[in-house]
N, C-alpha and C positions, 0 to 999 in steps of 0.2 A: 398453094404449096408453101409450107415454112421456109424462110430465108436464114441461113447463119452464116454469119462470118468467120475466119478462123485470122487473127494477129498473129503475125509469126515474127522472127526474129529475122529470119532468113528461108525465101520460099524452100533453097533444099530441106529444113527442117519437118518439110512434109512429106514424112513416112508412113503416116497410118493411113494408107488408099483402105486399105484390104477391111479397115475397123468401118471406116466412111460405108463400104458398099454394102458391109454385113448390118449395122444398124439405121443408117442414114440413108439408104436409097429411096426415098421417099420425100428427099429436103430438096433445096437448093443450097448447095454450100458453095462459098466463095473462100478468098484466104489473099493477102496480102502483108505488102510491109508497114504499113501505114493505117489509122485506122480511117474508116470511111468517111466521108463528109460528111453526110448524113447518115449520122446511126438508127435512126428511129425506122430506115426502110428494113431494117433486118430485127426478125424475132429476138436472135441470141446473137450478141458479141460477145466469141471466146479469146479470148489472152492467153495464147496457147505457149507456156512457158515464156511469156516474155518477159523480157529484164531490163523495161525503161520503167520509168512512174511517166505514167501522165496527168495530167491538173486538170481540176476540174471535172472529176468522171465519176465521184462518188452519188451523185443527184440520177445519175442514167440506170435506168433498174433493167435495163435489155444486158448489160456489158456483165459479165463473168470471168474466173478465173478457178483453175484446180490447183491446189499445192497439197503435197505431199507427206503430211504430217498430220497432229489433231492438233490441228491452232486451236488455242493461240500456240503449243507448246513447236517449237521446231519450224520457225518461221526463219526466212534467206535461203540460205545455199546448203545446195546438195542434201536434200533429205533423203534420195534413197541408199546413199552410204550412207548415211548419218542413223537411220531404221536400222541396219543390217548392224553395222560398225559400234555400236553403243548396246547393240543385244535388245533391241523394242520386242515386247510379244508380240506387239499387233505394227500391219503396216495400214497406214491411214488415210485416204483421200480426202482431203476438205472441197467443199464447192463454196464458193462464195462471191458476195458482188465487191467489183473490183472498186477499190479506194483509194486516195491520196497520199497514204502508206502504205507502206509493204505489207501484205497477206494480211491486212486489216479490217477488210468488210465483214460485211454480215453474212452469217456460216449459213448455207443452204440446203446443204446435204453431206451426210460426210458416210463414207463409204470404208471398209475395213475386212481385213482379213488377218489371220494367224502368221506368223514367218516362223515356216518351219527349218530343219537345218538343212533340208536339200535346198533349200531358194537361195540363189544367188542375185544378184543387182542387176543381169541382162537377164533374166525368166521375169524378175520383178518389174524390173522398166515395160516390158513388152504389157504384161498383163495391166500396169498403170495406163496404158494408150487405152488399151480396152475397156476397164471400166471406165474411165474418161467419157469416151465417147456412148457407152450405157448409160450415164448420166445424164449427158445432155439429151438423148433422146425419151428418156423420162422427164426432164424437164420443160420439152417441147410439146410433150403429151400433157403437164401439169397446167402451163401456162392457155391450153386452150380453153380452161374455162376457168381460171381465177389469176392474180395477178401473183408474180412470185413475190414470194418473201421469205425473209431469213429470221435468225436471232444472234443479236450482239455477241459477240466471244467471250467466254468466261474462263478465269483460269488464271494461275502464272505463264506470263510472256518470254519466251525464251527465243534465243536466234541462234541460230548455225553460221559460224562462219565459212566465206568462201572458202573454196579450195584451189591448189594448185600441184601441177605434176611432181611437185618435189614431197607431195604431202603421201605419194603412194608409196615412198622408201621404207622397205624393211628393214630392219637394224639384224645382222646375221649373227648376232648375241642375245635375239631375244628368244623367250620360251616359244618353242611352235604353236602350242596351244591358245598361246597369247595374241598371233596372230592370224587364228584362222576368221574370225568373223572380219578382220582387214579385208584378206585376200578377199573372199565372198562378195566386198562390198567393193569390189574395185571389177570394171568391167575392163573390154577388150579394147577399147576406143580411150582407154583412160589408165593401164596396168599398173600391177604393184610391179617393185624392182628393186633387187637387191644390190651392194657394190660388191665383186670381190678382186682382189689387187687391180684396181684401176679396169678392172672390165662391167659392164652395165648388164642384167640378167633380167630378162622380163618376165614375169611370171602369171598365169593365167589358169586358173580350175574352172573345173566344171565335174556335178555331180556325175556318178556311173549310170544311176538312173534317175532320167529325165523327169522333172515335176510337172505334174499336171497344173492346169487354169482350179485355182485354186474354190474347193467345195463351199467352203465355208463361208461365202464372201456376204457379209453384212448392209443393207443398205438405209439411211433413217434420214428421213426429209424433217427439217424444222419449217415451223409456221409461226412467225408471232405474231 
């Protein structure tokens, strides 16, 4: 039976049971804070959104990571605002093995879809968990009979900065129009917010009809 690890941040951070039992019943998955002592007993180590560097991990060809953009372009923080909030046509998953810089390894799959204007950032987040975990179980099916491999990033290197709750304020002078792909890309764990005379207004949409797990979704493994 395959072995994967999952790095988390914080074991609450583990919310895709439902993704785990729909693709993965078939593995053995683990998940911790820390990575394991010996890596080599596990097929796959995922770096499931973590936000340390660690040293020395770029030589381990088991250890991976997904980010949320087409690295190199949209590399740090918050890329699925950042997709939404900037108008991307496409929202992007990169797989790659993890490196001694940020979102720097070698791209191993990148995964894509269209962002239509019913997708908002909590439909988008949910189906990133899911193909996430699609990935990895194609990649579990790859590595049975050849070693993975990726290819070097090509491209202009761009970062996103972090974010912070003061970054979700509307300004109640600006065009509406101007801030609907904001709202869109702000979820309910994170809202946009207006000031008016010294009162806080939270604000939150959601389409009238619900978007489906999107048709279109692209998948292309590299080999070098």
């Amino acid at each position: 039976m395959k072995k994967v690890f999952f790095l988390v941040n914080k074991l609450k951070e583990f919310n895709f049971l439902e993704f785990i039992n729909k693709y993965l019943s078939d593995v053995s998955v683990c998940l911790g804070e820390s990575l394991p002592e010996h890596t080599e007993d596990y097929d796959l180590i995922i770096l499931w959104n973590y936000r340390k560097i660690i040293p020395d991990i770029s030589y381990k060809k088991n250890i991976i990571l997904f980010h949320s953009s087409d690295l190199p372009e949209g590399k740090g923080w918050a890329p699925i605002y950042n997709s939404i909030s900037r108008g991307k046509e496409f929202y992007t998953i990169s797989g790659i093995f993890a490196s001694d810089r940020v979102d720097a390894g070698n791209v191993i799959v990148k995964a894509r879809f269209r962002i239509k204007d019913n997708y908002t950032a909590e439909y988008i987040r949910k189906w990133d968990n899911e193909i996430t975990i699609m990935l990895i179980k194609e990649i579990l099916y790859l590595i049975e009979n050849k070693e993975l491999k990726g290819i070097e990033q090509s491209g202009d290197e761009t970062f996103y900065p972090r974010r912070f709750p003061k970054d979700n304020e509307i300004k109640i002078d600006e065009q509406f129009i101007s801030i609907i792909n904001h709202l869109r890309a702000c979820e309910e764990n994170h809202p946009a917010f207006f000031m008016y005379n010294d009162t806080k207004y939270i604000v939150h949409i959601r389409p009238e009809i619900l978007p489906a797990f999107p048709s279109d979704l692209e998948i292309l493994f590299f080999d070098s």
